[in-house]
C-alpha positions, 0 to 999 in steps of 0.5 A: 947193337944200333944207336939209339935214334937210328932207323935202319931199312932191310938195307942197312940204310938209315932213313937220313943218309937215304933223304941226303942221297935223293937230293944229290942225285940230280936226275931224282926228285923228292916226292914233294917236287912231283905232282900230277896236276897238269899245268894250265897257262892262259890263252893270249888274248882272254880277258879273265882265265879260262880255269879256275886260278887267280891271274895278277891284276895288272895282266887283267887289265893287260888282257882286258885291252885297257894297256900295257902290264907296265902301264897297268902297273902305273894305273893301279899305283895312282887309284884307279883301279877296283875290285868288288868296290875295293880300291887296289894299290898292291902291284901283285894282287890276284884277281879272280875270275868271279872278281868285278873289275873297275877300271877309272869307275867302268866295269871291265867286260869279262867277256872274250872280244869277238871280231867275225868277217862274214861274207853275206849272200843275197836274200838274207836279212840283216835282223835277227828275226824279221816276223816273216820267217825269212833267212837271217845272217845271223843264221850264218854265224851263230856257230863263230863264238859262244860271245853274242855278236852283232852286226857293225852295219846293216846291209839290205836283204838282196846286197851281199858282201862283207858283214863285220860282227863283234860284241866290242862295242866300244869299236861298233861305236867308233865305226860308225861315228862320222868322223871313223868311217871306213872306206867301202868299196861296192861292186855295182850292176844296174839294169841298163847302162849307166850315163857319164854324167850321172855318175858325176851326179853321184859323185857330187852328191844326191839329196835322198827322199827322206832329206838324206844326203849321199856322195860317192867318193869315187866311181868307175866303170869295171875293166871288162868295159861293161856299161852296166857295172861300176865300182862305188867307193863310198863312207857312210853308214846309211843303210841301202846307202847304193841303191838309194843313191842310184834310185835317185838317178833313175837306175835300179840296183841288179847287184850290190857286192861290197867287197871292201870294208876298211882294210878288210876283203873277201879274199878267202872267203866263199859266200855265205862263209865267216871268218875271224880277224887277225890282232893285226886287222883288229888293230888297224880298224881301232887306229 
């Protein structure tokens, strides 16, 4: 006769000595440590998490771009930061993606920062829709991101070259703030050959029809040693800022190509194609 109080299997074995033995045997789990829910981590970058889990407050702000998490850790601890209008101090909160985030009183976007490099083609303009159903650039790159992007500058509809798109506004702002802009480089073909001197006067500076004021700040004609092509470096956010510029000296624009944009080219980049920016870029164009 059993013990009172002992369940015993078809093997003899109580249900006890069966637990005890799982959990010396290293290679076997309990039923409790498996699960079949398949683990979801963050991608690097996101500014709210892409599934439906809590992420701390301070990776948020991480994410987000606003600092560091040690630094985000020191934000919450000293007030400034919110969630749905609550005022956060704990350094393990979780936040949700549904959650609105306030940091110093200024929502934080919940949206994924976008920054595309396009290399335009001639014959496209730079507005969404221009009434005349021309081809738009925006065309180009609505495939780039789910996130609406918008142009940091416009070029003209025969200029081609480098288009810099992003829904980072703070950054569209800093670029084209007088004192943050950023080296272009153009590559220019008028329709007749262009006089030394004139170029000086490009580089002085020409006031434009409607009382602009444009300088290049550096011209130089092409290594093939053609006479009707040059290379204009210029900061400006003017639009047309090349051909407006040479009008007023007597040239009309064949070519305008900018090939350069801050740190940014072409390289790679067959017309009419985009690409994204490496962290390493986008870092260099917020310094």
């Amino acid at each position: 006769m059993g013990r009172i109080g002992q369940n015993k299997n078809s093997k003899g074995r109580s249900r006890s000595d069966k637990k005890k033995s799982a959990f010396k045997n290293k290679a076997t789990k309990p039923k409790f440590y498996q699960t079949n829910e398949k683990k979801t981590t963050p991608k690097k970058g996101d500014v709210v998490p892409t599934f439906d889990e809590n992420v701390r407050l301070n990776k948020y702000l991480a994410n987000a771009g606003i600092c560091s998490r040690r630094e985000a850790d020191v934000l919450i601890q000293t007030g400034l930061v919110e969630v749905n209008g609550h005022l956060i101090l704990e350094l393990g909160y979780k936040v949700k993606p549904t959650d609105e985030v306030k940091y110093d009183g200024v929502v934080i976007s919940h949206q994924k920062k976008r920054y595309v490099l396009l290399n335009k083609p001639k014959d496209f303009v730079s507005t969404n829709t221009d009434g005349l159903g021309r081809k738009s650039i925006f065309q180009l790159v609505y495939k780039a991101c789910k996130e609406p992007v918008l142009p940091i500058d416009r070029l003209g509809r025969n200029e081609m070259g480098l288009v810099l798109f992003t829904n980072d506004t703070d950054l569209t702002k800093k670029l084209n703030h007088p004192k943050h802009l950023k080296k272009q480089l153009y590559h220019v073909e008028v329709h007749k050959n262009i006089n030394k001197d004139d170029l000086k006067l490009l580089m002085e500076g020409v006031e434009l029809s409607d009382g602009g004021f444009l300088k290049a700040d550096n011209i130089e004609f092409l290594k093939d040693g053609n006479a009707r092509q040059v290379g204009v470096e210029i900061k400006t956010n003017k639009y047309k800022a090349i051909e407006r510029m040479f009008e007023q000296v007597g040239y009309h624009i064949v070519k305008s190509d900018r090939v350069l944009y801050g740190n940014l080219t072409k390289k790679g980049i067959l017309r009419g194609n985009y690409r994204h920016l490496t962290e390493k870029e986008i870092a260099f164009l917020k310094m």
